[in-house]
C-alpha positions as protocol buffer text, in pm:
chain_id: "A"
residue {
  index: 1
  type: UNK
  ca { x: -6959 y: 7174 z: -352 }
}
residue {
  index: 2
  type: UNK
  ca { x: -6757 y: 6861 z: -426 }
}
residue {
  index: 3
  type: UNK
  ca { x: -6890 y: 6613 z: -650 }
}
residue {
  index: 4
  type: UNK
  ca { x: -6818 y: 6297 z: -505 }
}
residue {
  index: 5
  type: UNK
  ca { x: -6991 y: 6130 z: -802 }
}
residue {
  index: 6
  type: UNK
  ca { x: -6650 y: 6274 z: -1023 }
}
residue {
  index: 7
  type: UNK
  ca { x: -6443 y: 6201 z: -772 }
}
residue {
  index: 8
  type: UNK
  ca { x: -6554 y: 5823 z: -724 }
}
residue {
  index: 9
  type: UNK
  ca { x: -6528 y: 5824 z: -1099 }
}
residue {
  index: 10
  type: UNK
  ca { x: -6150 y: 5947 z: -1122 }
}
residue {
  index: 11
  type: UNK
  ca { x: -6066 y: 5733 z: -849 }
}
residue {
  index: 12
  type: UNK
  ca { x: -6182 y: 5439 z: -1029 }
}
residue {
  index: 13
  type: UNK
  ca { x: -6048 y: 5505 z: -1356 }
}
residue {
  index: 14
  type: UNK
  ca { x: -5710 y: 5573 z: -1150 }
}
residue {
  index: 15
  type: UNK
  ca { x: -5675 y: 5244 z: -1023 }
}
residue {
  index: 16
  type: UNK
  ca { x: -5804 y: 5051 z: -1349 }
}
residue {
  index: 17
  type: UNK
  ca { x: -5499 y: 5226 z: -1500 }
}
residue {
  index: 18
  type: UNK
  ca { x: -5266 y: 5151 z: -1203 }
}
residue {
  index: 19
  type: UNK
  ca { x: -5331 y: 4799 z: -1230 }
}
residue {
  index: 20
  type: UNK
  ca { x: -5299 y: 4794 z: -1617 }
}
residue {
  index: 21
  type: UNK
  ca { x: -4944 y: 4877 z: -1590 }
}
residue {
  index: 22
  type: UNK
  ca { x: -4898 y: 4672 z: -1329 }
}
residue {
  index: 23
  type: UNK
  ca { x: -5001 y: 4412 z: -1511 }
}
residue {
  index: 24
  type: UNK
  ca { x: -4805 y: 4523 z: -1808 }
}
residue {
  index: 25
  type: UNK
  ca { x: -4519 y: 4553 z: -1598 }
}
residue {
  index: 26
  type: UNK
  ca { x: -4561 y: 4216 z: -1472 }
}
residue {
  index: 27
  type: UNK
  ca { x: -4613 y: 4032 z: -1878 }
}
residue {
  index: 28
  type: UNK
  ca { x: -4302 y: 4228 z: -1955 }
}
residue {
  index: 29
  type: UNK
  ca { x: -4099 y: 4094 z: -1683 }
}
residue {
  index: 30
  type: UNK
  ca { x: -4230 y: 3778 z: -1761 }
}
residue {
  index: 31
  type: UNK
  ca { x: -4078 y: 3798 z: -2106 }
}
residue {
  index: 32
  type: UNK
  ca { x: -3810 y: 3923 z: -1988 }
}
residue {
  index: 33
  type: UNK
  ca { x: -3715 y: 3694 z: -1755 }
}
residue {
  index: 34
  type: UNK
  ca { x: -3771 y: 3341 z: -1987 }
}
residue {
  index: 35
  type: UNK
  ca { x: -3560 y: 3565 z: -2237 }
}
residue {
  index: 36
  type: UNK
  ca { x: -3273 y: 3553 z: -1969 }
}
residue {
  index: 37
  type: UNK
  ca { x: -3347 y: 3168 z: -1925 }
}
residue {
  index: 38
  type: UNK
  ca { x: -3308 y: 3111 z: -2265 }
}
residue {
  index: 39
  type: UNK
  ca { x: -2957 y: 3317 z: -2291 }
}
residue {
  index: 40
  type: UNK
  ca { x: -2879 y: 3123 z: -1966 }
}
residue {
  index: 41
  type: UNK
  ca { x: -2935 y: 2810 z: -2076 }
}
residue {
  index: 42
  type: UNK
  ca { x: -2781 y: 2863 z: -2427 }
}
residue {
  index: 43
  type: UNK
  ca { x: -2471 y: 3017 z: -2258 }
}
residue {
  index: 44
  type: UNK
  ca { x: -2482 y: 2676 z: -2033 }
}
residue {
  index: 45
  type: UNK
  ca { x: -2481 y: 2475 z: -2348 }
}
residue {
  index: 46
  type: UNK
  ca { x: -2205 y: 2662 z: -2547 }
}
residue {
  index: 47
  type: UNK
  ca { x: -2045 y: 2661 z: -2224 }
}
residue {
  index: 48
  type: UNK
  ca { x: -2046 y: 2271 z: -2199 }
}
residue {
  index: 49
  type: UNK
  ca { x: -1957 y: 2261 z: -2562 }
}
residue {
  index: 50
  type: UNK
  ca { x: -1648 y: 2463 z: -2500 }
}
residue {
  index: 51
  type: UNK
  ca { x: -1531 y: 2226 z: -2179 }
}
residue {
  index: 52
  type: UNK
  ca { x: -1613 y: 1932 z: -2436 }
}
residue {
  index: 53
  type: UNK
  ca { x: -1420 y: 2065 z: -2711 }
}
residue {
  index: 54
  type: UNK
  ca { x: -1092 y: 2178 z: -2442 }
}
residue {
  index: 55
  type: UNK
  ca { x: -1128 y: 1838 z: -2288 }
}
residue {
  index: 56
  type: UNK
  ca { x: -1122 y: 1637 z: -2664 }
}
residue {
  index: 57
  type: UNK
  ca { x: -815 y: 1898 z: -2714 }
}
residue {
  index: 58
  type: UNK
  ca { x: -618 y: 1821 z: -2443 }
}
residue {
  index: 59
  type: UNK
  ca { x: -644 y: 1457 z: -2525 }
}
residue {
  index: 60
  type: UNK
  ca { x: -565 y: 1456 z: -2878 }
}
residue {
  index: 61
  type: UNK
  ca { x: -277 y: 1643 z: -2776 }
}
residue {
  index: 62
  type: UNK
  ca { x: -201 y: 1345 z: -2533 }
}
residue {
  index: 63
  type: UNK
  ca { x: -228 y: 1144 z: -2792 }
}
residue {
  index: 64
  type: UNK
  ca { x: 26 y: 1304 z: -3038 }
}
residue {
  index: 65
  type: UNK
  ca { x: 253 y: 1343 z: -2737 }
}
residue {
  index: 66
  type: UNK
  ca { x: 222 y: 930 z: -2687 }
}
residue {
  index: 67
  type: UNK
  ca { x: 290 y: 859 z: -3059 }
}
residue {
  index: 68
  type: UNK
  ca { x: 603 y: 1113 z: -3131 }
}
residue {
  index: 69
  type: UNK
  ca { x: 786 y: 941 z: -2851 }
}
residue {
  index: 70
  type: UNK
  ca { x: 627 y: 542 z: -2857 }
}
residue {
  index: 71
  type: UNK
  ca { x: 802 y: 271 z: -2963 }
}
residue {
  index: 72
  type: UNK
  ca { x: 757 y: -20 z: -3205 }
}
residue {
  index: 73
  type: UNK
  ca { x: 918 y: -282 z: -3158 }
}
residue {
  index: 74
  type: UNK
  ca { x: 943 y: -611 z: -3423 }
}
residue {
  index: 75
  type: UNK
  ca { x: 1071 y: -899 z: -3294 }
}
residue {
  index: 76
  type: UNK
  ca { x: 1197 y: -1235 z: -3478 }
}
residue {
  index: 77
  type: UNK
  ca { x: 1347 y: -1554 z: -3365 }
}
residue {
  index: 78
  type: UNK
  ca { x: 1649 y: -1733 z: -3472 }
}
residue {
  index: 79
  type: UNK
  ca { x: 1671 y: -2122 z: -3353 }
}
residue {
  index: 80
  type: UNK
  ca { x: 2027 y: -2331 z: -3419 }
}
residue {
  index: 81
  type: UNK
  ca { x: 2199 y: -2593 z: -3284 }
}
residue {
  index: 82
  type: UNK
  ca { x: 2548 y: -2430 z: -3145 }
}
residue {
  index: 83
  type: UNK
  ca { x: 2831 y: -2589 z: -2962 }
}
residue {
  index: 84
  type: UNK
  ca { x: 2892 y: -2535 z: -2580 }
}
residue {
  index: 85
  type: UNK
  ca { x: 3239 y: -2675 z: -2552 }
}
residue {
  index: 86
  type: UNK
  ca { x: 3211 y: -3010 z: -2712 }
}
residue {
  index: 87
  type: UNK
  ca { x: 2889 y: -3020 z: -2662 }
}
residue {
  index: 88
  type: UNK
  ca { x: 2563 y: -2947 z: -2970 }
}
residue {
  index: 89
  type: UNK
  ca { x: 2290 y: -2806 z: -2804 }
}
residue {
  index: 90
  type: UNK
  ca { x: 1963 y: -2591 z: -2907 }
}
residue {
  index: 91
  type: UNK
  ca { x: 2033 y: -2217 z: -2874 }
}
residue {
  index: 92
  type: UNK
  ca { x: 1845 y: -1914 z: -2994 }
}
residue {
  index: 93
  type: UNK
  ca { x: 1923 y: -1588 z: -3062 }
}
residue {
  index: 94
  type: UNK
  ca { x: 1609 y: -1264 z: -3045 }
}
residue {
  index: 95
  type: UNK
  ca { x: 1637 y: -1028 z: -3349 }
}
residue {
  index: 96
  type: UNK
  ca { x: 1438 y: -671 z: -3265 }
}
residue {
  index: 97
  type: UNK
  ca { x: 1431 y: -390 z: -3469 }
}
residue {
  index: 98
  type: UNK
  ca { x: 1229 y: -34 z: -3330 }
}
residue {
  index: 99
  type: UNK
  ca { x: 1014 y: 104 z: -3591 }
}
residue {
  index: 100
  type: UNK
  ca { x: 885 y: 392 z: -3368 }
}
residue {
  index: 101
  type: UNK
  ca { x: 943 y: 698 z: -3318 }
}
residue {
  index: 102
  type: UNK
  ca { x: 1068 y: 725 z: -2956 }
}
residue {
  index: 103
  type: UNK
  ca { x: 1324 y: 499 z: -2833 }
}
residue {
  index: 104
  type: UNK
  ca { x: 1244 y: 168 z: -2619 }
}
residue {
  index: 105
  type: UNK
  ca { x: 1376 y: 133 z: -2283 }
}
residue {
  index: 106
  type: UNK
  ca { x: 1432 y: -99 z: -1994 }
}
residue {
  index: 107
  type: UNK
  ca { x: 1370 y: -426 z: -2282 }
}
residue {
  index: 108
  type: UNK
  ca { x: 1327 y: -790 z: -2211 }
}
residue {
  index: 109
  type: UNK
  ca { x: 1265 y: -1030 z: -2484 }
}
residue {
  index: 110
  type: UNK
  ca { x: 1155 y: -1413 z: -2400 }
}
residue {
  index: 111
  type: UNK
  ca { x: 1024 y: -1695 z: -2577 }
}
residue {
  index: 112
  type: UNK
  ca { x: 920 y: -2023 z: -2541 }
}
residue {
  index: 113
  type: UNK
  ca { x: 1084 y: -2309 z: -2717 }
}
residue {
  index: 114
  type: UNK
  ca { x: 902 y: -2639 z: -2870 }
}
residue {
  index: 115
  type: UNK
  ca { x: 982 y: -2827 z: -2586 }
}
residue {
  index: 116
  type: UNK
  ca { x: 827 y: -2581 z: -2312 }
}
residue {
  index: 117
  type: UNK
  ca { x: 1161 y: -2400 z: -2217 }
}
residue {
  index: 118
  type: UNK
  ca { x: 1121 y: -2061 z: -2166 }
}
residue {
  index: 119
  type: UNK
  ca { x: 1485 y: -1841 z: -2231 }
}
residue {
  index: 120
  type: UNK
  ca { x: 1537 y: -1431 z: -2240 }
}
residue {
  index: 121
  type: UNK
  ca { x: 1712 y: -1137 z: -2212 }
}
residue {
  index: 122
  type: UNK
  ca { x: 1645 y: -841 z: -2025 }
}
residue {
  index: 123
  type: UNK
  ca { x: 1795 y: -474 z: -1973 }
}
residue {
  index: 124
  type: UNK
  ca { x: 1844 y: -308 z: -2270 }
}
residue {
  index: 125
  type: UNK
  ca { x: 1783 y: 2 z: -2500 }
}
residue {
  index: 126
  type: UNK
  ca { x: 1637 y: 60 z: -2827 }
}
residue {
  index: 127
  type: UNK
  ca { x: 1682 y: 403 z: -3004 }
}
residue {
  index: 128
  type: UNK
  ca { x: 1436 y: 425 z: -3294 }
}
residue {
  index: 129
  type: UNK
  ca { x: 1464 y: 229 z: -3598 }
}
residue {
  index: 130
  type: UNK
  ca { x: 1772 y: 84 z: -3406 }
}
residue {
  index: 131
  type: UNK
  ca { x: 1839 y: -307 z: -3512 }
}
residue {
  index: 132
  type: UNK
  ca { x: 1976 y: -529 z: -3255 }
}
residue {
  index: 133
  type: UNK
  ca { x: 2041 y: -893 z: -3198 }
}
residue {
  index: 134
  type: UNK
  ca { x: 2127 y: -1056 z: -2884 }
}
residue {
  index: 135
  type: UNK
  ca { x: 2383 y: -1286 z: -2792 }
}
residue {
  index: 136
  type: UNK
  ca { x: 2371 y: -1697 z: -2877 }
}
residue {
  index: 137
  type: UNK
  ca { x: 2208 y: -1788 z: -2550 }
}
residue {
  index: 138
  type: UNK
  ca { x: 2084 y: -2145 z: -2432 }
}
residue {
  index: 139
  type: UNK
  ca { x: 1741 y: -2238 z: -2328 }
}
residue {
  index: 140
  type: UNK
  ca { x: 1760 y: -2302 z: -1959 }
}
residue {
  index: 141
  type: UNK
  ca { x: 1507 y: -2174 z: -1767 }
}
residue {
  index: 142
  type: UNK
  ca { x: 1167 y: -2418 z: -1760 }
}
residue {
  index: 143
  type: UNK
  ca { x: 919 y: -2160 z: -1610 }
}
residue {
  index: 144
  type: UNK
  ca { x: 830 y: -1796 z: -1734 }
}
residue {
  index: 145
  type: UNK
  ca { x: 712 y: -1504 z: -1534 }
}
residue {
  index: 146
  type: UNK
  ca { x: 340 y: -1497 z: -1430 }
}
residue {
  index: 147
  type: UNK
  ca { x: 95 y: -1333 z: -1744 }
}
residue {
  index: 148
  type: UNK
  ca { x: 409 y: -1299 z: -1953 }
}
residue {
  index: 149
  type: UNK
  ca { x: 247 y: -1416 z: -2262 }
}
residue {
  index: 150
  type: UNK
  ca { x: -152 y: -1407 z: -2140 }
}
residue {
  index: 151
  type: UNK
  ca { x: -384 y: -1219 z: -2376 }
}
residue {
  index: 152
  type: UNK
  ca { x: -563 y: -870 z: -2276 }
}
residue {
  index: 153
  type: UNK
  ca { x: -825 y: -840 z: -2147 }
}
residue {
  index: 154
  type: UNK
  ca { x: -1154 y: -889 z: -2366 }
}
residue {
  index: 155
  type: UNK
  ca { x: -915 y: -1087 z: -2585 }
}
residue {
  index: 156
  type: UNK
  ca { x: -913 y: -1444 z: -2675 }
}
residue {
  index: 157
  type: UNK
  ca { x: -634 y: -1670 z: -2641 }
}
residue {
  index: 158
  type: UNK
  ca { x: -374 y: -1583 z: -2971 }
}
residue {
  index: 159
  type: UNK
  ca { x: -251 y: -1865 z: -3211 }
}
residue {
  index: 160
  type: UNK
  ca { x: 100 y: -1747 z: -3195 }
}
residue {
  index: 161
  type: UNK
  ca { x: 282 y: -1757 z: -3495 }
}
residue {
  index: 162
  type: UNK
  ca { x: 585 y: -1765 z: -3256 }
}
residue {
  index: 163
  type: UNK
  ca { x: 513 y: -1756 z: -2871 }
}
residue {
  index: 164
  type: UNK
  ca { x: 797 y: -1414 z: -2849 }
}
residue {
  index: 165
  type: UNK
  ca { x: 728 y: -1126 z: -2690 }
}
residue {
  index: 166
  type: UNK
  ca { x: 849 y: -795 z: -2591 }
}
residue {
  index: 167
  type: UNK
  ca { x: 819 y: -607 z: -2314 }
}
residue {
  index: 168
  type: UNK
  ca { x: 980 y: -225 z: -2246 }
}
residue {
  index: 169
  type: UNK
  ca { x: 918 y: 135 z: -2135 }
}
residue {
  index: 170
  type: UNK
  ca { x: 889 y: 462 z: -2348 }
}
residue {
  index: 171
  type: UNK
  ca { x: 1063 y: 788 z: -2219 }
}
residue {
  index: 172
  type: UNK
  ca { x: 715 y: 901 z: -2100 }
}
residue {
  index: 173
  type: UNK
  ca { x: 659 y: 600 z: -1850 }
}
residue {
  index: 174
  type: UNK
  ca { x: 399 y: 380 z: -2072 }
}
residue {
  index: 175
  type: UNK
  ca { x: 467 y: 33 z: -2033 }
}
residue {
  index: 176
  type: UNK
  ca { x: 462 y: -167 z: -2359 }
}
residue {
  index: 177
  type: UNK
  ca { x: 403 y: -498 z: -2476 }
}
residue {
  index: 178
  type: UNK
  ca { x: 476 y: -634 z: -2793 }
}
residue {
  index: 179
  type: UNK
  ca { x: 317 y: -968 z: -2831 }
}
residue {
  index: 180
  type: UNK
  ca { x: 325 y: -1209 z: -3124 }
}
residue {
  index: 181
  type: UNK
  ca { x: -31 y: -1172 z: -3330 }
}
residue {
  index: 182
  type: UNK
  ca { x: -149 y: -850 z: -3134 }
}
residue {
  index: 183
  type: UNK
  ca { x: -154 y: -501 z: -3154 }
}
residue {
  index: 184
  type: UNK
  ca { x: 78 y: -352 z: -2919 }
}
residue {
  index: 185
  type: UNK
  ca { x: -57 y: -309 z: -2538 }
}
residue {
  index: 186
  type: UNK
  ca { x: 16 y: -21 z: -2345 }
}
residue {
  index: 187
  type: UNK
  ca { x: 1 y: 51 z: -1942 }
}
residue {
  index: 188
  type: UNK
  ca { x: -7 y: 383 z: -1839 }
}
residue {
  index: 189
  type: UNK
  ca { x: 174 y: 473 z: -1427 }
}
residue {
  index: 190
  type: UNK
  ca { x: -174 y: 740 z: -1427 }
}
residue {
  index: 191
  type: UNK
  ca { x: -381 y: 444 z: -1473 }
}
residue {
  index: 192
  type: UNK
  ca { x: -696 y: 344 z: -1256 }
}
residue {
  index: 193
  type: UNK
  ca { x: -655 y: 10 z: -1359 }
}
residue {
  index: 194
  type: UNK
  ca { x: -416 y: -244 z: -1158 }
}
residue {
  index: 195
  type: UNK
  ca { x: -83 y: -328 z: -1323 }
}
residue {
  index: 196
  type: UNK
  ca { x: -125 y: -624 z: -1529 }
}
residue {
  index: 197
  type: UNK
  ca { x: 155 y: -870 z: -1403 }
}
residue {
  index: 198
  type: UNK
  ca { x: 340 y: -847 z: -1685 }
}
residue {
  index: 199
  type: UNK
  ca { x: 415 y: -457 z: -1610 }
}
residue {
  index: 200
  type: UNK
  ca { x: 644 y: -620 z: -1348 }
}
residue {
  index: 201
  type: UNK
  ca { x: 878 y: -817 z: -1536 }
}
């Protein structure tokens, strides 16, 4: 005769134990699972770190590229009074020398003189630590080109020393200008920014 009083019993103690492992079961996934969130999220941040560190690579690398091949270019001015036929008249003559690394190309050189003339040369080469001077030229042109000699950006108006500047192109594309009583100013062609106008000249 079955005993349903034992069998009630077992039946009991049978699902007591079913859900203690299933509640076991469920505190172990549990752990398990913020375990995985952890790694996930730690892989996510060495991850990042890794992009971070390529990125800060790749432009240091830029960087090094820009400064083997950039040029430096020191400029001087020489004023006299030379003859024109029978004539004395002011003249001037630019004096450049490239101190960088990476030759300067595509050069123009102008100045203004005491009297507001503006006078300059334009179209030619630099190799590095080259010296050049140009030709005895006269002072004839009155106006300059527009932002030839305007500060960057975020800068204030410059004392100059000697109102001379230099503008030319490295053998990566950078635009460069070299003006009297600032550090030198590069444009990039990849930039976001607009060309300033004196890119143009």
């Amino acid at each position: 005769m079955t005993n349903w009083t034992e069998v009630a019993a077992i039946a009991e103690f049978v699902a007591a134990a079913v859900l203690t492992v299933s509640a076991g079961a469920l505190v172990a996934s549990a752990v398990a699972t913020k375990h995985l969130t952890e790694k996930t999220d730690a892989l996510s941040g060495h991850t990042k770190t890794l992009a971070d560190e390529t990125q800060k690579l790749g432009q240091h690398a830029q960087l090094d590229r820009e400064m083997r091949y950039r040029p430096y270019v020191v400029a001087n001015l020489e004023n006299f009074m030379g003859m024109t036929g029978q004539v004395t008249r002011p003249m001037w003559a630019a004096v450049l020398h490239n101190a960088g690394e990476g030759p300067a190309l595509d050069c123009s050189v102008a100045f203004v003189g005491d009297r507001g003339e503006f006078g300059s040369v334009r179209g030619f080469a630099l190799d590095p630590h080259e010296h050049w001077r140009s030709p005895d030229l006269l002072t004839v042109e009155v106006t300059h080109p527009e932002g030839i000699f305007s500060p960057p950006p975020g800068t204030s108006e410059p004392a100059l020393a000697k109102p001379l500047v230099v503008v030319c192109t490295d053998v990566l594309g950078i635009r460069w200008r070299f003006l009297d009583g600032l550090p030198p100013e590069p444009w990039r062609p990849t930039s976001d920014e607009p060309a300033p106008p004196w890119t143009r000249w």
